[in-house]
C-alpha positions as a printed NumPy array, in Angstrom:
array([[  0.   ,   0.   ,   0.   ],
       [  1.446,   3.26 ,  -0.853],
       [  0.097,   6.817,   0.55 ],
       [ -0.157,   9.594,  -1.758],
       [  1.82 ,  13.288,  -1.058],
       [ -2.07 ,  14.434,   0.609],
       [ -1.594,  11.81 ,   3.147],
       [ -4.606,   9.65 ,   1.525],
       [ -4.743,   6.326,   1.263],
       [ -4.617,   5.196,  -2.461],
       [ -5.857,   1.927,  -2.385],
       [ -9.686,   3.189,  -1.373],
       [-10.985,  -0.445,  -0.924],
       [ -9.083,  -0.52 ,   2.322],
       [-11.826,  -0.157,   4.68 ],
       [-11.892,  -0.477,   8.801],
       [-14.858,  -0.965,  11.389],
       [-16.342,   1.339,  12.486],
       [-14.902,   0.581,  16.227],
       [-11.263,   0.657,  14.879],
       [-11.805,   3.831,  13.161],
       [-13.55 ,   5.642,  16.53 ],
       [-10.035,   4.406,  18.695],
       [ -8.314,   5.752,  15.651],
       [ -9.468,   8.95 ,  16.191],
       [ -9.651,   8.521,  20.24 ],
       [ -5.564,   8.196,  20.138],
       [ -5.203,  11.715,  18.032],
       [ -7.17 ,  13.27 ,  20.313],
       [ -5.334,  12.173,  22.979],
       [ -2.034,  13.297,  21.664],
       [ -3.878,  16.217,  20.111],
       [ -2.802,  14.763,  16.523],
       [ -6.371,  15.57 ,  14.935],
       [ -5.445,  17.484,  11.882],
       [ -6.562,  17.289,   7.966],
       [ -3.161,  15.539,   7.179],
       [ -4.065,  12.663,  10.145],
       [ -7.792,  12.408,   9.362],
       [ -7.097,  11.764,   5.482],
       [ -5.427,   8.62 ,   6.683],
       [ -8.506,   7.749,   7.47 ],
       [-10.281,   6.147,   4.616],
       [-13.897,   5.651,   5.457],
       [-14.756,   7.938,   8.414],
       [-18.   ,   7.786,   6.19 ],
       [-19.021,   5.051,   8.639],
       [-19.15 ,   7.205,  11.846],
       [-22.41 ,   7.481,  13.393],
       [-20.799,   9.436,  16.519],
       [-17.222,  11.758,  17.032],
       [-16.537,  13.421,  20.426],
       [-13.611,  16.27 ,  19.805],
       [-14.33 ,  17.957,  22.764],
       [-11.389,  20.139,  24.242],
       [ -9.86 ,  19.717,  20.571],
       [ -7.963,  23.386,  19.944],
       [ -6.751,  22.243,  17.38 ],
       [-10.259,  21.68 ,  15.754],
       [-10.388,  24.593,  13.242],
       [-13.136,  25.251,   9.868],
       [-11.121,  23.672,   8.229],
       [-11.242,  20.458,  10.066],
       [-14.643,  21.074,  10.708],
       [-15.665,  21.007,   6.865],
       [-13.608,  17.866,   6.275],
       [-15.515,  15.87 ,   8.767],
       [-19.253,  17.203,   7.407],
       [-18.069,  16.566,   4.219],
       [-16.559,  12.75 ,   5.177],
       [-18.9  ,  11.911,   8.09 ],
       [-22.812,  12.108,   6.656],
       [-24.73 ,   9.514,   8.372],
       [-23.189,  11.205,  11.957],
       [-25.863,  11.024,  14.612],
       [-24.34 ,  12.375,  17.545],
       [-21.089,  15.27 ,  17.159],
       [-19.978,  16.53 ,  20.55 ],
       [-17.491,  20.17 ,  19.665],
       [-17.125,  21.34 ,  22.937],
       [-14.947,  23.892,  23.858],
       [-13.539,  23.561,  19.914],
       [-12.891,  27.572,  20.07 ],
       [-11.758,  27.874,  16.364],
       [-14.711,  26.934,  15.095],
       [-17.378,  29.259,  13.309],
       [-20.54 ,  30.033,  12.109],
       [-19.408,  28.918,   8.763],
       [-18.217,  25.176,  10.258],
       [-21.47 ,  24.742,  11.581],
       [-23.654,  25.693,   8.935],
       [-21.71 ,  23.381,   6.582],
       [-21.796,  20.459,   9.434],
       [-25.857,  20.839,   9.582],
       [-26.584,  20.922,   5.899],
       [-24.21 ,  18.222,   5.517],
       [-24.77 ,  15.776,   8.741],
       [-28.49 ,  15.76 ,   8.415],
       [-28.816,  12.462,  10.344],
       [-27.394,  14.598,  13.595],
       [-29.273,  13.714,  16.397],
       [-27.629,  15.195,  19.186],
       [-24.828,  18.253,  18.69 ],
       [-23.116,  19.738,  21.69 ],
       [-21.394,  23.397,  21.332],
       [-20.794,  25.094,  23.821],
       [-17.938,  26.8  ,  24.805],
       [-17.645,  27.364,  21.435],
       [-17.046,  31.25 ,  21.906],
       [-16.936,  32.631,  18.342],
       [-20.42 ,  31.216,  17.96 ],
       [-23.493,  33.791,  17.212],
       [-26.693,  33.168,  15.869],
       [-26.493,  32.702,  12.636],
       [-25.263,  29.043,  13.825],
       [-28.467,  28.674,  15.516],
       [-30.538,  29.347,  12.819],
       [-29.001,  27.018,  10.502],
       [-29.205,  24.394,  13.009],
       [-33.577,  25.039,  12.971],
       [-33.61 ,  24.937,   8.971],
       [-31.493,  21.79 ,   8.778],
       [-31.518,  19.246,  11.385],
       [-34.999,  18.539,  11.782],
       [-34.1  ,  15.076,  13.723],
       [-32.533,  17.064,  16.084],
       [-32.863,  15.479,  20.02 ],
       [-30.518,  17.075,  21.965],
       [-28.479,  20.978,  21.639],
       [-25.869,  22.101,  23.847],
       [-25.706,  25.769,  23.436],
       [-24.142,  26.071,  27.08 ],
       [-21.518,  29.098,  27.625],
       [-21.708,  31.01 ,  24.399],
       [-21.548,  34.41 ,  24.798],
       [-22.373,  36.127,  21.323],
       [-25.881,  34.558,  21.05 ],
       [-28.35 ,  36.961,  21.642],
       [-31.854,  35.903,  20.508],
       [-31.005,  31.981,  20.339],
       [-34.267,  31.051,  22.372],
       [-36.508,  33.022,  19.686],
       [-35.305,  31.653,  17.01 ],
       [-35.593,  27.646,  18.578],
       [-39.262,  28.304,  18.646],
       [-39.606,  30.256,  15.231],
       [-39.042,  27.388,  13.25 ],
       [-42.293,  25.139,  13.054],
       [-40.471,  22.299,  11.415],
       [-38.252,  22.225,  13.841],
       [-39.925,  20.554,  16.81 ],
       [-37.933,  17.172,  18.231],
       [-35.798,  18.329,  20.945],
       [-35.917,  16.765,  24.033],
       [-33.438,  18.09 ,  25.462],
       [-32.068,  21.633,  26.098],
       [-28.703,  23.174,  27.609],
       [-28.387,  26.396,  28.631],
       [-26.094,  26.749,  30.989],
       [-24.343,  30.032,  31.903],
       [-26.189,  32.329,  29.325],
       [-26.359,  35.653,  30.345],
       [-28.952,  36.137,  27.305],
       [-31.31 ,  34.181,  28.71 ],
       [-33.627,  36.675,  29.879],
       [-37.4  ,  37.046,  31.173],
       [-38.366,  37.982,  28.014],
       [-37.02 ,  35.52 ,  25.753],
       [-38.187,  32.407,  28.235],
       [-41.756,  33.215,  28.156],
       [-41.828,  33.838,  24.219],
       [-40.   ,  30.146,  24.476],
       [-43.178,  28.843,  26.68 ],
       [-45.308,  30.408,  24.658],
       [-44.026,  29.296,  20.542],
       [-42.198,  26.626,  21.414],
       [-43.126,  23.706,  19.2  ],
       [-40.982,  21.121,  21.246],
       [-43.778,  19.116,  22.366],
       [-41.243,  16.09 ,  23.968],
       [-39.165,  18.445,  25.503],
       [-38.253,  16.409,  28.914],
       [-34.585,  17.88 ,  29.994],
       [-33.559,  21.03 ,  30.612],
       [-30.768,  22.92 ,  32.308],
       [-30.344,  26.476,  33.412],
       [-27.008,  26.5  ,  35.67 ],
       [-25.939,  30.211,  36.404],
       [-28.942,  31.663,  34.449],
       [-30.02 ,  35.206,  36.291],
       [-33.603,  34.124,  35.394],
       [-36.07 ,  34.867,  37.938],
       [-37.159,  31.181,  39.085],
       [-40.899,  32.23 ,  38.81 ],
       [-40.29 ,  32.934,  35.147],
       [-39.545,  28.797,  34.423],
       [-42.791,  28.214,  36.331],
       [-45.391,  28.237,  33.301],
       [-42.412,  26.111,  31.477],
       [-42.274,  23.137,  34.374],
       [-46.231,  23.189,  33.584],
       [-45.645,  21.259,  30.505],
       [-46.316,  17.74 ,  30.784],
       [-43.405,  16.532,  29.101],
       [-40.719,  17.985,  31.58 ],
       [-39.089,  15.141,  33.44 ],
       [-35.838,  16.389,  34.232],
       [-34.398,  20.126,  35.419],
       [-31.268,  21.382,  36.373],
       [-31.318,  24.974,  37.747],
       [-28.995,  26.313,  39.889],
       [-27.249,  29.944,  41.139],
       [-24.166,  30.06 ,  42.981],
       [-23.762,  32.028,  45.616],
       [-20.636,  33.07 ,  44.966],
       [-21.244,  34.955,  41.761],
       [-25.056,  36.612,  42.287],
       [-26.339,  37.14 ,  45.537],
       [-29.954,  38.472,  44.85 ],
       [-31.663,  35.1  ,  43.557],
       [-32.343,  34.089,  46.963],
       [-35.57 ,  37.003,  47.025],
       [-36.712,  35.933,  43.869],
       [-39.688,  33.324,  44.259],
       [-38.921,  29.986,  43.86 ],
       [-40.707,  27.257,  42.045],
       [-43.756,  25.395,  43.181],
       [-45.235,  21.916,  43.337],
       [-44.65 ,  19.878,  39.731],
       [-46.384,  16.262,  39.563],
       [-43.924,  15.789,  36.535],
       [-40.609,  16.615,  37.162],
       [-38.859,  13.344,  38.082],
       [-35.005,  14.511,  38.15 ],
       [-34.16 ,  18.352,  39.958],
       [-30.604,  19.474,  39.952],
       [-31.322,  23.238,  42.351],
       [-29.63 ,  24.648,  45.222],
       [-31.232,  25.112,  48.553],
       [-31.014,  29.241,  47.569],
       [-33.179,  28.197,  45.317],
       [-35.41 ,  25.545,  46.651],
       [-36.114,  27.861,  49.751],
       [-39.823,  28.18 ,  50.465],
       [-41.099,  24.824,  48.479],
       [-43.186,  22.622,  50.061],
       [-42.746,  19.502,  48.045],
       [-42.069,  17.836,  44.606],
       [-43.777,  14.681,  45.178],
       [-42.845,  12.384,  42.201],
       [-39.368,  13.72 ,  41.757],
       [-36.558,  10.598,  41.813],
       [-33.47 ,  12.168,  41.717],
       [-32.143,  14.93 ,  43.592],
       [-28.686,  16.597,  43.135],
       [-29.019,  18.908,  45.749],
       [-25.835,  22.043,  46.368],
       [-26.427,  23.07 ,  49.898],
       [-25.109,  26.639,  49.32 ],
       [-25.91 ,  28.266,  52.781],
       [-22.279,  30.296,  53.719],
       [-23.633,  28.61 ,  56.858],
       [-25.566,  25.344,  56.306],
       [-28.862,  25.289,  58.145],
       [-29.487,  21.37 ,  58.938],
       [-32.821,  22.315,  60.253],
       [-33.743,  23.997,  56.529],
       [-32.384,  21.278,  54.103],
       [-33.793,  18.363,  56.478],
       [-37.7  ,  19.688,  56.133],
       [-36.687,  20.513,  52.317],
       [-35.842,  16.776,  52.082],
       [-38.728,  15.487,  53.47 ],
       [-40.775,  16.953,  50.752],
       [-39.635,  14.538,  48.54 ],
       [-41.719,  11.513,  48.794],
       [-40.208,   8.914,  46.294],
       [-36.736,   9.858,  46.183],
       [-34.303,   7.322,  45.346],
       [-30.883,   8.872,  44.373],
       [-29.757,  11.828,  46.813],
       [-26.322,  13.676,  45.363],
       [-25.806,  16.146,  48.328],
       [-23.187,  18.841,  47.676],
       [-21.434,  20.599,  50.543],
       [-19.17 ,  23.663,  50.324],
       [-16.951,  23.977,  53.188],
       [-14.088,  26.313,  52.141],
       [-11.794,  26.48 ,  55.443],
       [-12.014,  25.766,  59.25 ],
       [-13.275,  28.636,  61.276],
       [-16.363,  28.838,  63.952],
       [-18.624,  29.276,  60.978],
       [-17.268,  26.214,  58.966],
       [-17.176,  24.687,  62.346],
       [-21.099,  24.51 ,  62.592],
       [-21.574,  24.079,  58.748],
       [-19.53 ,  20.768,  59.32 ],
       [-21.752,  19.322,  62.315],
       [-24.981,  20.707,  60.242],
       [-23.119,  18.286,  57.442],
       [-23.376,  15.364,  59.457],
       [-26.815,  15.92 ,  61.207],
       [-27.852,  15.789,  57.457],
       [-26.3  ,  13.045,  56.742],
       [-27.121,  11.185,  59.779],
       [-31.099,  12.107,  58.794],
       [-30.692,  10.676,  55.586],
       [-29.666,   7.45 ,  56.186],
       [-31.882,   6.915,  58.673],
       [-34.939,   8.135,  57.51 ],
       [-34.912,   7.724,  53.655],
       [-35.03 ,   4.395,  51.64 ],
       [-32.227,   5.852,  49.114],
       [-30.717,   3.768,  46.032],
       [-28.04 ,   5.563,  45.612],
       [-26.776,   8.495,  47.665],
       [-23.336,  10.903,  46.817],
       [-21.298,  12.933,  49.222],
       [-19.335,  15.512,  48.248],
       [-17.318,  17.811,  50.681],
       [-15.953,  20.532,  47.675],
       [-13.764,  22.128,  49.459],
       [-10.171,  23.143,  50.64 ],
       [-10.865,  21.366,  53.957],
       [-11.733,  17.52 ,  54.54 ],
       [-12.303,  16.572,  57.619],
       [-12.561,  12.6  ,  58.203],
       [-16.222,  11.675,  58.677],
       [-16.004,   8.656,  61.064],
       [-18.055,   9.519,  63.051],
       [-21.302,  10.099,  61.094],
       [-21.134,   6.56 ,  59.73 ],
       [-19.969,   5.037,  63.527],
       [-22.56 ,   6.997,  65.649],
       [-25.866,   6.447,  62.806],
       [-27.51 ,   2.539,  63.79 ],
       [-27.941,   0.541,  60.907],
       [-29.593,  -0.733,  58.922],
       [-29.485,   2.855,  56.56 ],
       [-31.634,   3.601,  54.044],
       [-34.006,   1.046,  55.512],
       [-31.817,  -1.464,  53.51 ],
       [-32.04 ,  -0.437,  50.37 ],
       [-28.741,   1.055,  49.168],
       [-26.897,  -0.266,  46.606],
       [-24.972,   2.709,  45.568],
       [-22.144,   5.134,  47.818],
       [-19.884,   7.531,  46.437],
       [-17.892,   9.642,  48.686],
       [-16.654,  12.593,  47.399],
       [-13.451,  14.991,  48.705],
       [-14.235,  13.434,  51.371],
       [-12.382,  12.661,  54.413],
       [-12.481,   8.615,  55.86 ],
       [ -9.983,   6.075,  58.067],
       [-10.482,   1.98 ,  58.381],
       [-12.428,   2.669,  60.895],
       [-15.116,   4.229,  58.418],
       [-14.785,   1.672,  55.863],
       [-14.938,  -1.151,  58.468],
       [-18.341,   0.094,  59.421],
       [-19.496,   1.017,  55.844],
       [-18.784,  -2.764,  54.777],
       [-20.578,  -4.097,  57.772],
       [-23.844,  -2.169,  57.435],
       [-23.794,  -2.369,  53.668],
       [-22.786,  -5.823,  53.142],
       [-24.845,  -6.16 ,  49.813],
       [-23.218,  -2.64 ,  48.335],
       [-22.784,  -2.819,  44.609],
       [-21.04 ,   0.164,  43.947],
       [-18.725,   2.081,  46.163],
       [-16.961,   5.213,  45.375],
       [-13.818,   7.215,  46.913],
       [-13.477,   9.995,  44.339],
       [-10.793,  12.778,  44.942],
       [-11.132,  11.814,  48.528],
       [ -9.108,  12.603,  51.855],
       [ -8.574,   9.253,  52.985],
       [ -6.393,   8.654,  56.115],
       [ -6.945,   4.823,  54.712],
       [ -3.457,   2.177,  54.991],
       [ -4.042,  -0.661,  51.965],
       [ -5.993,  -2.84 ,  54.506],
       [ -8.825,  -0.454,  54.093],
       [ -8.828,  -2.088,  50.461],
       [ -8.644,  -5.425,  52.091],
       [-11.713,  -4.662,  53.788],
       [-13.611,  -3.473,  50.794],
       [-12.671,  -7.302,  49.944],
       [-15.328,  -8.239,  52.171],
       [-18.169,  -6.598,  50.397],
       [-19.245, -10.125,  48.139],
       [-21.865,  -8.605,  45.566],
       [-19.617,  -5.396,  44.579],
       [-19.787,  -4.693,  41.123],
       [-18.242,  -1.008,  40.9  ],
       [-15.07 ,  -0.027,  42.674],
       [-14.233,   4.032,  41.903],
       [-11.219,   4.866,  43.88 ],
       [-10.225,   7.328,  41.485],
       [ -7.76 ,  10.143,  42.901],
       [ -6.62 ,   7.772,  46.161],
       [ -2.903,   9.234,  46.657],
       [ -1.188,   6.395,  48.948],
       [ -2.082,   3.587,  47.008],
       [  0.285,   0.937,  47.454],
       [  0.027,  -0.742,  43.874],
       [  1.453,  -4.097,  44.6  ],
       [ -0.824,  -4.68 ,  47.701],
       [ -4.172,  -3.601,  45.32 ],
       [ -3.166,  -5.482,  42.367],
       [ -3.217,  -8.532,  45.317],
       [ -6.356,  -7.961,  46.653],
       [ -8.154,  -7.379,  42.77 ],
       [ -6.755, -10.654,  42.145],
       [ -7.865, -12.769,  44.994],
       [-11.227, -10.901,  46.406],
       [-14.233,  -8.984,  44.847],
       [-15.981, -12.303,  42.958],
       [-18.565, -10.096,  41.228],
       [-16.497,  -6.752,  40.733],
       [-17.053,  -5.93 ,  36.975],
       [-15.908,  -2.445,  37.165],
       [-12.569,  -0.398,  38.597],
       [-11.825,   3.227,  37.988],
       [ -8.132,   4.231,  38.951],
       [ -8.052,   7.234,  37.135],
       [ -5.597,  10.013,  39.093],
       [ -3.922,   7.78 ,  41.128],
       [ -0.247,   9.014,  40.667],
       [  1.592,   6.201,  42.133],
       [ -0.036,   3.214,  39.751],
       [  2.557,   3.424,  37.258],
       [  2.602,   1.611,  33.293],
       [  3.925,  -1.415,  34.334],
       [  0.879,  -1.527,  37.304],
       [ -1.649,  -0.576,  35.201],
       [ -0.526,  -3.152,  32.81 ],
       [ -0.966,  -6.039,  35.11 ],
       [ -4.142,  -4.208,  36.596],
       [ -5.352,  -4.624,  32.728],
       [ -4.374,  -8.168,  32.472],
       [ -5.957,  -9.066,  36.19 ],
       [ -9.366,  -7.305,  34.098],
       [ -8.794,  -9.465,  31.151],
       [ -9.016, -12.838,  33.149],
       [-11.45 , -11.698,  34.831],
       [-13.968,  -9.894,  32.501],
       [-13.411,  -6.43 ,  34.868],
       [-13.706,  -3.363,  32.824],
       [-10.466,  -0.844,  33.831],
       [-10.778,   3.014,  33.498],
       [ -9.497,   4.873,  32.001],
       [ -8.77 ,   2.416,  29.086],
       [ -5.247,   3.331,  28.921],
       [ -2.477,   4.582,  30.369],
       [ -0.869,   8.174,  30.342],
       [  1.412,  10.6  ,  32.615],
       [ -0.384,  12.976,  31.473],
       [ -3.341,  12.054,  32.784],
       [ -2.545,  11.353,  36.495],
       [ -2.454,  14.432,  37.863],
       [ -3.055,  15.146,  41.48 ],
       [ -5.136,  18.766,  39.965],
       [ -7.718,  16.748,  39.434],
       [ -8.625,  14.371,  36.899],
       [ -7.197,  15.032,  33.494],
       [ -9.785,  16.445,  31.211],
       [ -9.483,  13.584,  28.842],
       [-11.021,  11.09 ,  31.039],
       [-13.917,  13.67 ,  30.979],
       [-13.508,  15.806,  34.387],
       [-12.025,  19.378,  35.345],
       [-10.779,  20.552,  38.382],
       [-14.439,  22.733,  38.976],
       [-16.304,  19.977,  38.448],
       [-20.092,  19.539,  40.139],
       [-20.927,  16.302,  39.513],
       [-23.837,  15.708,  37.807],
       [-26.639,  12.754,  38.386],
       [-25.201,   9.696,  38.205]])
C-alpha cells in the first residue's frame, strides 16, 4: 500500500470498522494529533455514526468542513470547547450531517446566531443541543421556537447564558413547538425562578437542572422559587433556590448544592422530606476552610447526613465535601444505627471526602450487599488494609477509587486478584503512584477476569493530582452531575 503526497490512502478499498476507526481517532485526540493531514489517513470515516472532539484546539473550519463533508450519516457530534470553530463550520456540518441527532457546542465562543438558525432549517431530527456558555448569542431562544419544522428536541442546555432573559423564556413557553421536551438545564442563568414556572407546567418535563451560585449573584435568593410539579422526576437546584417549596412529590433524583455560607441542617432536612419517592440523593457541601462558621456548617453536614440514612429508603446516595478542607467523617457513619436507608442502598460515592479503616470497616458491615462504592478525589487517612476490607463486600460490582494518593500498587493489584468475585468495574483514574507497568498487570488481572479498567489506557499525562485530566472527561471545577 502506498500513501499519496495528501496523506490519503490510495488503495480506497481498504476499509476499517467502524470501532477501529472511533479508537483511531480517540488516540489523536489524545495526543492532540487531529489534523486534515491525520484524518485523510482515514479512509472511510464515512461510517461514523458518533465523534466526540471535545477540548480539541486544534479543531479549526477547516477540520470542521472535512468531517461534514466525510462523516454524513453522523448522529451524535460533541465540539465542545472547539474555540476555532465558526458560524461557517457549523452551517456546513448541519446541511451536511443531516442524520445529527444530538450536537453539543458550547464553549464554542466565536459562535453567534447565525449558527443557531441554521441548526432550525437543517436538522430537523434534532434530540438534543448544547448551546451552554456562548456568549455572542443573543436571541437563540426566539429563534428555537420560530421554526415550526423544527420541533424534536428533548433536550435543552443552557447553561451560563447571560442572554437568557425574562423575556425571551416566556416567548419560548409560549411558541415553542418542542412538544417532547423532557430535559432542561439552566445552571448560572439570572432568570427569575418564577419565570420557568409556566415552562415546568408542561407535561413533558421530566428532568431540570437549575442552579445559582452564591458566589457569583447574591440576589436570587428574594426571587420566588418554584412550586409543586407532579412531573418533574429529576431536579438538579440549590437550597437558595429551593427555599420556600413545600414539596415535589414524584421527583426521583435529587442533586441537591447546599449553598448556605452557613448550612442550616434544620432547613435542608424539612426541604428533604418533601420529597416523597426519592431514590438517588447527590448532596453537595461547600466547606471552604475551618473557622467557627465552617465549624457549625460541618456538624450541620453530618446531622444531614445522619437524617438521611436513617430516615430515607435511598438507592443511591453521593457525598461531596468541595472544598479546601476535609475533615474525616467517622463519626457520622460510627454513631448512625444501621440498617441505613431502611436497607435499600446499593450505591455510595464519597466525594473529597475525608475517611480512616475505621469508616470503611463500618461502611462494609452495614452495607454488606453494596454494589457500587466510590472514593473519588477523597481525603482518605486509609493504609491498603482499608482495600482489604472493601474485599469483604461479596456482591460489589463497581469499585471508583479514582484520585486515592497512597495507594500501594502491589498490595491492590493482590487484593483485585484474589477478592471482589462479582467486581465488573474499577476506575483508577488520578492515582499518581499506579505506574505503566501496574496498570498493565491491573489490565491483564481485568482481562481474566472480565473487569472493565478506566481509564482504558495509560498516560502521565493524565494522572495528575489537579484533578482528573480532562481527557477522562472531568475538570478541576467539576459539580458532579446525576449519576
Amino acid at each position: 500500500m502506498t500513501i499519496e503526497p495528501n496523506g490519503a490512502q490510495k488503495h480506497k478499498n481498504l476499509k476499517l470498522p467502524a470501532e477501529v476507526v472511533q479508537k483511531i481517532l480517540t488516540c489523536l485526540k489524545r495526543y492532540k494529533a487531529v489534523n486534515r493531514k491525520t484524518l485523510e489517513f482515514i479512509v472511510n470515516l464515512s461510517v461514523l455514526e458518533e465523534l466526540d472532539l471535545s477540548n480539541c484546539l486544534q479543531v479549526n473550519n477547516s477540520i470542521a468542513f472535512y468531517i461534514a463533508s466525510a462523516c454524513p450519516y453522523l448522529q451524535h457530534l460533541n465540539l465542545e470547547n472547539c474555540k476555532a470553530i465558526i458560524d461557517n463550520s457549523i452551517k456546513f456540518a448541519s446541511e451536511k450531517c443531516l442524520h445529527l441527532l444530538s450536537l453539543n457546542i458550547s464553549g464554542c465562543k466565536r459562535i453567534t446566531d447565525a449558527s443557531i438558525k441554521s441548526i432550525t432549517q437543517n436538522l430537523l431530527h434534532l434530540k438534543c443541543l448544547n448551546i451552554s456558555n456562548l456568549k455572542k448569542l443573543k436571541n437563540a431562544l426566539d429563534i428555537l421556537s420560530s421554526e415550526s419544522k423544527f420541533s424534536s428536541l428533548e433536550q435543552l442546555d443552557l447553561d451560563n447564558s447571560p442572554w437568557v432573559t425574562e423575556e425571551s423564556l416566556q416567548n419560548f413557553i409560549k411558541k415553542s413547538p418542542h412538544k417532547n421536551l423532557s430535559q432542561l438545564s439552566f445552571v448560572d442563568c439570572t432568570v427569575n425562578a418564577s419565570k420557568i414556572v409556566p415552562l415546568l407546567k408542561k407535561p413533558s418535563i421530566k428532568r431540570l437542572q437549575y442552579q445559582i451560585f452564591h458566589r457569583k449573584i447574591k440576589t436570587y435568593k428574594e426571587t420566588n422559587p418554584l412550586l409543586d410539579f407532579e412531573n418533574i422526576l429529576q431536579l438538579s437546584a440549590s437550597t437558595g433556590i429551593l427555599n420556600g417549596i413545600e414539596k415535589l412529590r414524584n421527583v426521583i433524583s435529587l442533586n441537591l448544592d447546599v449553598d448556605d455560607e452557613v448550612i442550616d441542617a434544620q432547613k435542608v432536612i424539612k426541604l428533604l422530606k418533601g420529597f416523597e419517592k426519592l431514590e438517588e440523593l447527590s448532596l453537595l457541601f461547600r466547606i471552604s476552610c475551618w473557622d467557627e462558621e465552617s465549624k457549625k456548617s460541618f456538624e450541620a453536614e453530618n446531622e444531614i447526613v445522619d437524617y438521611v440514612l436513617k430516615n430515607t429508603s435511598l438507592s443511591s446516595l453521593m457525598i461531596d465535601e468541595y472544598g479546601y478542607y476535609q475533615k474525616h467523617h467517622d463519626s457520622v457513619f460510627l454513631n448512625t444505627p444501621g440498617p441505613w436507608c431502611n436497607g435499600k442502598l446499593k450505591k455510595l460515592i464519597l466525594q473529597h471526602f475525608g475517611i480512616t479503616n475505621i469508616g470503611i470497616r463500618r461502611i462494609c458491615d452495614v452495607l454488606p450487599n453494596l454494589q457500587h462504592f466510590g472514593l473519588r478525589r477523597a481525603f482518605w487517612r486509609v493504609s491498603d488494609s482499608g482495600i482489604a476490607l472493601l474485599g469483604n463486600l461479596q456482591e460489589l460490582k463497581t469499585l471508583d477509587i479514582g484520585g486515592y494518593k497512597s495507594l500501594n500498587p502491589q498490595n491492590f493489584l493482590n487484593e483485585i486478584e484474589k477478592h471482589f468475585p462479582k467486581l465488573e468495574r474499577i476506575d483508577v483514574s488520578g492515582i499518581t503512584n499506579l505506574m505503566a507497568n501496574d496498570f498493565m498487570k491491573l489490565q491483564q488481572i481485568g482481562k481474566s477476569r472480565h473487569i472493565e479498567i478506566l481509564p482504558s489506557h495509560w498516560n502521565t499525562n493524565c494522572y495528575k493530582w489537579r484533578g482528573l485530566a480532562v481527557e477522562e472527561g472531568f475538570d478541576d471545577e467539576e459539580v458532579l452531575p446525576f449519576y
